[in-house]
N, C-alpha and C positions, 0 to 999 in steps of 0.2 A: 778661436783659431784652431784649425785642424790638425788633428797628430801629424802628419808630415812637414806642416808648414813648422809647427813648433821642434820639432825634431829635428829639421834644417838650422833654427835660429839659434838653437841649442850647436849646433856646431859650429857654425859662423859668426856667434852672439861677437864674439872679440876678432879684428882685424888688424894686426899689427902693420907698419908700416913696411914696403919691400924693406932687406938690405939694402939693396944696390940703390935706392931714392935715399934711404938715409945718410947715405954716404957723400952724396952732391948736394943737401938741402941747404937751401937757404936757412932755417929754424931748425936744429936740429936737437938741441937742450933747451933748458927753460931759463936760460940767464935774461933772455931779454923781461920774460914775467917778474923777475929777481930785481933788475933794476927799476921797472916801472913801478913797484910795489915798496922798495926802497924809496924811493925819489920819484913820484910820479910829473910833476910839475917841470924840475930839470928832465925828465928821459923826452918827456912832448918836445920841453924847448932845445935839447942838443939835436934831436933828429928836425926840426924845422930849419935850423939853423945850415944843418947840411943837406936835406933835401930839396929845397925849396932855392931859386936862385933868386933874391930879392934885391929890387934896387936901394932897400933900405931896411938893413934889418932889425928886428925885433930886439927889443930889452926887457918885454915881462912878459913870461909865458902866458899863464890865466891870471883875469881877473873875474874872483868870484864875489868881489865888495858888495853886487845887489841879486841874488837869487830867487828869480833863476835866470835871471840876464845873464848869463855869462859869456865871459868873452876872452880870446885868447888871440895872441901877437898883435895888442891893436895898435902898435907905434911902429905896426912893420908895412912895404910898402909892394906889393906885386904886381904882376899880369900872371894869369893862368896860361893865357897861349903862350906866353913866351917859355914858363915851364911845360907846354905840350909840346912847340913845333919849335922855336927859333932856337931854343941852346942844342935842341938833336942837331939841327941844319949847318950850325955856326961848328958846333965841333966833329964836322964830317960826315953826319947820321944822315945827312938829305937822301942819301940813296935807298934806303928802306923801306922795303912796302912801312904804308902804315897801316892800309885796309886793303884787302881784297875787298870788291863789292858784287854780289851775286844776284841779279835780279831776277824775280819767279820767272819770268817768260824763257832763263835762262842767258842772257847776255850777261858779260865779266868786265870786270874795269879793274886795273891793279892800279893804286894811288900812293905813288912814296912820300915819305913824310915833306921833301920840299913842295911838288906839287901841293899838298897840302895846307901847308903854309901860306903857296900862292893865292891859291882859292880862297884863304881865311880873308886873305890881306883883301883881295876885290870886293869879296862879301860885306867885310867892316866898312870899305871905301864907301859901296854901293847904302849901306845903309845909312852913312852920314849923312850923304847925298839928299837921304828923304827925310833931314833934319832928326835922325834918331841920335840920342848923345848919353852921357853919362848918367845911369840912374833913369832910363824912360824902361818902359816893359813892351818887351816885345813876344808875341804868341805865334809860335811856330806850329803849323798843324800839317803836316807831311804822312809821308807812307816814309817807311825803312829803307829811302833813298840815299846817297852821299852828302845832297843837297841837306841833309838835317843835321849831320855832327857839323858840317859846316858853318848851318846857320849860329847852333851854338859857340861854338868857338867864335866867331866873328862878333857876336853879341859882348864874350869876354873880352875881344882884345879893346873894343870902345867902351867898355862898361856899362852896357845896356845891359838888363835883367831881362831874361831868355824865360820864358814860361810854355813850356811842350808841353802838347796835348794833343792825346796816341792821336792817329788816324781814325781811329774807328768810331769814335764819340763824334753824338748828333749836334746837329745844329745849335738847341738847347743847351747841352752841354758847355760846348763850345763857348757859345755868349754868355755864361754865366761865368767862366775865367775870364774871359776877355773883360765882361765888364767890371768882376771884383780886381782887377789889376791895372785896369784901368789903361788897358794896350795903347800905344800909338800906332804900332804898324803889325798885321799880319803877315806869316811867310806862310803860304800854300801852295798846292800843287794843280793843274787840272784834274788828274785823278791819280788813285794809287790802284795798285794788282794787288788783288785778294785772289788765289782758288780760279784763277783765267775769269773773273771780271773785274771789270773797273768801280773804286769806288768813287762818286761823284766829288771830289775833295772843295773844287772851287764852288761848285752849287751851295753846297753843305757851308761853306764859307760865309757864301754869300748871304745865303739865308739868317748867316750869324750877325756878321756885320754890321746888316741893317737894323742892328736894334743894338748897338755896339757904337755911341756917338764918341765917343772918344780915338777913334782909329781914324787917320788920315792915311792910311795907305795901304794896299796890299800888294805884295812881291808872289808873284807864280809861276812855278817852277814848269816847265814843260817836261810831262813824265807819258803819258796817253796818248797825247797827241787828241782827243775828241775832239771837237766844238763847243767852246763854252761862253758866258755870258760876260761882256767886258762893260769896267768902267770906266769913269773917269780917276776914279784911286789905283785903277789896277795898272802894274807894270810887271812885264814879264822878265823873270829871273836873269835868263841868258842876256838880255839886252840890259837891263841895268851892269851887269858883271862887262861886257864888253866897254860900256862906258865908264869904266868905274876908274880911278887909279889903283896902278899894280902895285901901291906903298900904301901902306896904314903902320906908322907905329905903334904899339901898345900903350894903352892909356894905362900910367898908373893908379892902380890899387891900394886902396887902406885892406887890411887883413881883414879888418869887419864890415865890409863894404858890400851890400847883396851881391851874389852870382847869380844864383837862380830861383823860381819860385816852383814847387809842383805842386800840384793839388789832388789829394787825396781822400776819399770817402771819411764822414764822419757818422757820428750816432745821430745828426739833423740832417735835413733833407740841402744846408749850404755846405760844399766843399770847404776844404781847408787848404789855403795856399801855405803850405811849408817853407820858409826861407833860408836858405841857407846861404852862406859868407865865402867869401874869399879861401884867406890864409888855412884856415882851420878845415875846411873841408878840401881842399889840397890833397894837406899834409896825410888825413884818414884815407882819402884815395890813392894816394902814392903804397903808405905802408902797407894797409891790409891787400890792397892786387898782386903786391910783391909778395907778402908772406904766406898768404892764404893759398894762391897759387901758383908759389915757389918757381917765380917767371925767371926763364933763360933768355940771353938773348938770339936762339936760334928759333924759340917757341911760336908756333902759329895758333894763337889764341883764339875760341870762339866762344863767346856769350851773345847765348839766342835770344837775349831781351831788343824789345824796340823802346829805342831812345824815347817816348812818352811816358816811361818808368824809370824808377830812379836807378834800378839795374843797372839802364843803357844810359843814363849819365853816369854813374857809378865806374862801372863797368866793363863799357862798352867804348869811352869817351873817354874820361878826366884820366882816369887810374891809367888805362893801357898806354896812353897818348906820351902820359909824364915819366912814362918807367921806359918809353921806345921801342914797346912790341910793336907787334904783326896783329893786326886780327882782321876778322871776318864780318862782314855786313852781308844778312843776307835780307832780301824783300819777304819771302814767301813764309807760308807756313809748312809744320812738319808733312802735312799729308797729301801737299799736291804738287807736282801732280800724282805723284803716288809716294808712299810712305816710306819707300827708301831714299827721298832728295838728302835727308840728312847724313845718311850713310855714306852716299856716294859726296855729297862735298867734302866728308869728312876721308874718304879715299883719295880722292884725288887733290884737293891743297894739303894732305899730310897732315891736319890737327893735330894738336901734342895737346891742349887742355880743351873740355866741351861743356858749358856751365848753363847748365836749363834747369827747369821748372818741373816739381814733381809731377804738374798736370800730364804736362808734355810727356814726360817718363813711363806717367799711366796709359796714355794717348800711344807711343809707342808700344808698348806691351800688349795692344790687342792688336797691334798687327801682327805681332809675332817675333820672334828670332832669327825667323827665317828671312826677314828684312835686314835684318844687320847681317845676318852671315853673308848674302849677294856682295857683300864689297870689304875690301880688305881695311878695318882699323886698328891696324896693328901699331900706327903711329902713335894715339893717344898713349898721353901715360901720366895724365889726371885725369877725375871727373872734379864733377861738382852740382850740386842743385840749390836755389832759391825760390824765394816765397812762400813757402809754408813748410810743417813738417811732414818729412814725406815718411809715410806705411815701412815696416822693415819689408815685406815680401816687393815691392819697389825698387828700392834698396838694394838688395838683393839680387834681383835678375836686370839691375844697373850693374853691381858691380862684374857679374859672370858673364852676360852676355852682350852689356859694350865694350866695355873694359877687360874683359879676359880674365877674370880674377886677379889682374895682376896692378891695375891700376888704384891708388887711393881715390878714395870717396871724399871728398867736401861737403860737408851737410850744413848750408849757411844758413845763420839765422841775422835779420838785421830787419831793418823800418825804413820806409822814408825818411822819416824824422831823425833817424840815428847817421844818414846820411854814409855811412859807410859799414862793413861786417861786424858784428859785437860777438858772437859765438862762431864759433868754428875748429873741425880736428887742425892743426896743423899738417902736414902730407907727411913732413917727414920725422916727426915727434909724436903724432899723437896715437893711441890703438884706439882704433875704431869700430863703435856698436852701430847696428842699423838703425833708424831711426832718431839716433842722437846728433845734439849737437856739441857736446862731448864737454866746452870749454871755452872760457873767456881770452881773446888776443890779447896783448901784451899792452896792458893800460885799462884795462874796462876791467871794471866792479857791477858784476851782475852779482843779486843776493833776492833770493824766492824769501817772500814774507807769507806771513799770515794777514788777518780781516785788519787786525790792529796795527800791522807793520813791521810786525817782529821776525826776523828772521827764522824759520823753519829747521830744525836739524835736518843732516845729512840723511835721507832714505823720503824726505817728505814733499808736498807739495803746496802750492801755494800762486801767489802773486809777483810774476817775475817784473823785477824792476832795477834800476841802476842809481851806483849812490855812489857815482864819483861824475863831476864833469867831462866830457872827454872830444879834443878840439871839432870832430865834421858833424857835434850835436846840433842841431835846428835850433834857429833863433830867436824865431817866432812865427806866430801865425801873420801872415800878412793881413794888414787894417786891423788886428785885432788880437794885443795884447791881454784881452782879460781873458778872453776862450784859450789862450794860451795857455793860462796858470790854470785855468780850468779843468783844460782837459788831461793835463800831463804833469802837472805840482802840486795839486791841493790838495790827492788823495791821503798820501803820505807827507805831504810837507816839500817847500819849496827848495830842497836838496835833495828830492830823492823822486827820481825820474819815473814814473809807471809807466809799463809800457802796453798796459793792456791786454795781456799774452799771460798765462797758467804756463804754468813747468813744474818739472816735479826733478830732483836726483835720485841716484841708483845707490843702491849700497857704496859705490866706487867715488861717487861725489861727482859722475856725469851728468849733462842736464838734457833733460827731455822736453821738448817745447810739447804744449797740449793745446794749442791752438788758442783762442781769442776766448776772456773769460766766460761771453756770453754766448760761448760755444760749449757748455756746458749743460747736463739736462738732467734735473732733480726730477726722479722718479720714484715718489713716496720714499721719501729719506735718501736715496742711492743718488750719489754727485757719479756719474756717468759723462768722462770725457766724448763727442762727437768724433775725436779722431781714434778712441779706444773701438768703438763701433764701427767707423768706415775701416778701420785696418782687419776688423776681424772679415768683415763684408770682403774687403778685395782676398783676403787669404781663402775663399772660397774660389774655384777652376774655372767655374762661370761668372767670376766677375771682373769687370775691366774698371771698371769705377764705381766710386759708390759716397754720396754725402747721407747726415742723419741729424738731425734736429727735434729739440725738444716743442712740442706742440700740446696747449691745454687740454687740460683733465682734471674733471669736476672730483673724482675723488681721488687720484694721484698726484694731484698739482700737474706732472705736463706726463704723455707718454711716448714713444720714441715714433719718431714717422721716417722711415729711411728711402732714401732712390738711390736706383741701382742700373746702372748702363752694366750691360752684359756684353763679354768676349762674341766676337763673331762664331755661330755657329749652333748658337742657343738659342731655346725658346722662350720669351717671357710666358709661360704657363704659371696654372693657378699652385699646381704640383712644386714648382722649383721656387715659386713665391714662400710655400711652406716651409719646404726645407733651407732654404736661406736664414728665414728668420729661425729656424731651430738651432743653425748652424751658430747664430749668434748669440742663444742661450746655452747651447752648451760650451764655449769657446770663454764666455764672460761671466754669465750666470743668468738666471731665468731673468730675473728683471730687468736683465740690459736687453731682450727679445722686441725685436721692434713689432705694434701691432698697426701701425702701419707699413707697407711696402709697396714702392710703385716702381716700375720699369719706365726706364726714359730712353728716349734716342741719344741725349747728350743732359748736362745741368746748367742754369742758368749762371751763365760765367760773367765778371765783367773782364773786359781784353787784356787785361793784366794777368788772368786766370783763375782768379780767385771766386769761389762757389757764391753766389748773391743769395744767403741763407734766409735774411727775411721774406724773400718772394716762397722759396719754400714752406718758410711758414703760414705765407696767406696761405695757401695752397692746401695745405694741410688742415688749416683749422677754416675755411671755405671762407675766407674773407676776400672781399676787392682785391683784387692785384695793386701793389704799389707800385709807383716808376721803375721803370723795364730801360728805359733808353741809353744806361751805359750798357747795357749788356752784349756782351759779341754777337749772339743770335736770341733776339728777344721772340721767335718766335715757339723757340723752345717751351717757354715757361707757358705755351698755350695748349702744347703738346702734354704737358704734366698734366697740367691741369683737368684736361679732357680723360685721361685715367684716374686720376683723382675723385673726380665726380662720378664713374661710371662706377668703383670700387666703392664709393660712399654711399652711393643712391641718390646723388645730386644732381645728375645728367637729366 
């Protein structure tokens, strides 16, 4: 890291909370950690009791009698929609936006929470209609249209299991959820807007389908308008909903009765359907959107995830829906059609909270400042970021140049699997370090171990993992309870949750997430964090991004190979290649020095954003490419590659 950059972080290292936010917060002492930690069992079940409106309610909070089944309020009885839309509606809330919706080409739809509602109720009608009922699985594959929380909700109020999956994933993809779920009905689109083209969504469907014997029906949403190819399954959106009845009651719910499934990348080449419940993943979405983002009810909320991640169920859907915000749907992405669309929607609907992705953050920062300055956000007054840990220089020109210096930072940490926030500052309690995630919400036992499981003292690092149950945890892997215990009980024992993620605390007892354990890279003795490496890489002027990966070495064990997207305005020369990598021996130490370095146009992402590190590694060490087909733009990884070989004498 460079003496300036170190020099800034040296003054900024601690960010207290404003005054003037501590004074209105929702959390603004630690009584609520006081009682949970007293009585953690009663604090879950007094706040279900009163959050949750149930037509029958619970009398035992957990049961942890077989671990790591666990299970909590199961003699209670819900519907989700009816905690998202009917109790707003019934007690005079119908009038409220619930979404703005923003679609790339620029057209706006404002949707209050009855409308809402309506459309649930047709949705649920329309898909009884095509014999979908309680407990069938249904696979939504949409673009970041209205039509998708929709479909979710609608799924909940019949108790269908709703399994989204992003727009962006291939045909392949696709049919291998559909088939491990064993779909009855698809919801898709003709096409969705990417960047001013269309992606082919029913093709892509179609293609899936057919190898998908389980699925009697598909629903398609008219979004493009193209020409596409029809069946005898296929029935289009708008006409089913016109035929549909405008009443569907809520089917009740057992508290542990699936919601939904996602599927999320594993250490094999088969995804993993994650399940999560009812009651319990609720009650985690109600609390931590309330607490975490200390939600008013005049706040116009945005979280930039799309609904094919657990964000935008999370997020975007369950949590905002149940607490009666405002929020925003947008289609597009940050940079099209040019790299201010975020600034300016965030000028003109007023955002008070903006919750994205450190990608996106890095993504922003090579346009510049001078993108956020063209439009006035002076409304916000949170941030927040998910999915990974993000760089303090990040951090940093987050909080000065969206936020003004004057907004709190959110640095969330959580899983699919966790199904809701597990670390995070509180906004108006916590003092905030860059790059941390400071601390546990009010219920969760996070505790860094050692190889053996032992908890690590205060200054150390280790294996971050969780050693208390806690209600919006995953239930299991779908079809496949032993992969279950496998991959997230056995390490340490069927009470103590791993969650695959390195953390280290600070003298302070903060915790710092160090990314994914086999994101780590032994260099003749030296354990060398990858996110220690990329943060010192982007704390160099010329760089906008930057991943590093451990890659074999015949007498080092692995050596560092790093890529490096460079700020507009640079050359990738052999000159700045050098100095880069010196940048990062003097910043860390000689042996953290990558000797590899490549210059990319962008990194192999999949559409969640998250860096696809094994392709880097083929890469690196000149093996076969592996599967590329989640990836946003797979044709990136051909782009590496072709410097990769030119740089090695492989070409």
């Amino acid at each position: 890291m460079n003496e300036a950059i170190e020099a800034h972080l040296q003054e900024t290292r601690t960010v207290p909370p404003p005054e003037a936010f501590v004074r209105a917060a929702r959390v603004a002492d630690r009584s609520l950690h006081e009682e949970a930690e007293a009585d953690f069992e009663g604090f879950w079940m007094r706040r279900a009791l009163t959050e949750i409106s149930w037509y029958r309610e619970p009398t035992e909070s957990l049961d942890a009698s077989n671990p790591p089944f666990f299970t909590w309020f199961k003699d209670g009885e819900l519907n989700l929609t009816y905690n998202c839309l009917d109790r707003h509606v019934e007690a005079g809330g119908g009038g409220k936006t619930a979404f703005t919706w923003i679609g790339e080409p620029g057209e706006e739809r404002v949707i209050s929470y009855a409308e809402l509602l309506a459309e649930v109720e047709r949705a649920a009608s329309a898909l009884k209609a095509l014999g979908v009922g309680k407990g069938d699985r249904v696979a939504i594959y949409l673009g970041m249209v209205p039509e998708l929380p929709v479909a979710m909700l609608a799924c909940a109020r019949i108790g269908a299991i709703h399994s989204v999956v992003f727009g962006g994933f291939s045909a392949t993809a696709l049919a291998d959820r559909i088939q491990d779920a064993t779909c009855r009905l698809v919801i898709t689109a003709d096409g969705a807007w990417r960047k001013g083209a269309i992606i082919p969504l029913k093709d892509i469907a179609d293609e899936a389908v057919a190898q998908c014997p389980s699925v009697e029906h598909v629903l398609v949403v008219r979004r493009t308008e193209q020409d596409v190819a029809w069946h005898d399954r296929d029935t289009w959106w708008h006409e089913a909903m016109a035929e549909a009845d405008p009443r569907c009651e809520p089917e009740r719910m057992n508290a542990e009765d699936p919601l939904f499934m996602l599927y999320t990348s594993g250490t094999t080449a088969k995804p993993k359907g994650i399940l999560h419940t009812s009651g319990g993943y609720l009650l985690g979405a109600i609390l931590s959107h309330r607490w975490v983002f200390d939600i008013r009810a005049d706040d116009v909320y945005w979280c930039t995830a799309d609904c094919g991640w657990v964000t935008g169920h999370t997020y975007v859907v369950y949590g905002p829906l149940a607490n009666h915000a405002t929020g925003i749907l947008y289609e597009g992405t940050p940079e099209y059609p040019t790299w201010e669309r975020h600034w300016e929607i965030v000028d003109r609907h007023k955002v008070t909270i903006y919750y994205t992705a450190p990608t996106a953050i890095r993504a922003l920062i090579k346009a510049g400042e001078a993108a956020v300055q063209m439009y006035d956000t002076s409304s916000l007054r949170l941030l927040g970021t998910v999915g990974e840990p993000i760089n303090p220089e990040a951090w940093i020109w987050y909080h000065e140049h969206v936020g003004g210096g004057r907004c709190p930072i959110v640095d969330t940490w959580w899983q699919t699997e966790t199904g809701s926030v597990v670390l995070s500052p509180l906004p108006g309690l916590s003092t905030t370090k860059p790059g941390s995630a400071i601390g546990p919400l009010p219920g969760m036992k996070p505790v860094i171990v050692d190889e053996r499981g032992n908890p690590v003292p205060i200054g150390g690092g280790g294996y971050l993992t969780l050693q208390r149950p806690w209600p919006s945890m995953l239930r299991t892997i779908w079809g496949d309870d032993q992969r279950f215990v496998d991959t997230y009980w056995s390490r340490f024992g069927p009470t103590v949750y791993f969650t695959g993620d390195g953390a280290r605390t600070d003298d302070d007892g903060d915790i710092w997430l160090l990314g994914r354990v086999d994101d780590v890279i032994n260099v003749a003795g030296h354990r060398i964090s990858t996110t220690e490496i990329e943060s010192s890489l982007v704390g160099h002027p010329a760089v906008a991004e930057a991943a590093a990966i451990g890659a074999h070495d015949e007498i080092k064990g692995e050596h560092i190979a790093a890529f490096v997207i460079l700020r507009d305005g640079n050359e990738p020369t052999d000159e700045l290649r050098g100095e880069l990598a010196q940048h990062v021996a003097v910043g860390i130490g000689k042996f953290a020095k990558p000797s590899l370095l490549l210059f990319a146009p962008d990194l192999p992402k999949t559409r969640s954003g998250k860096i696809m590190r094994r392709l880097l590694k083929d890469i690196a060490e000149g093996r076969e490419l592996g599967d590329a087909t989640t990836l946003r733009d797979p044709a990136i990884v051909e782009a590496i590659k072709a410097d990769a070989d030119r740089q090695l004498g492989r070409a």
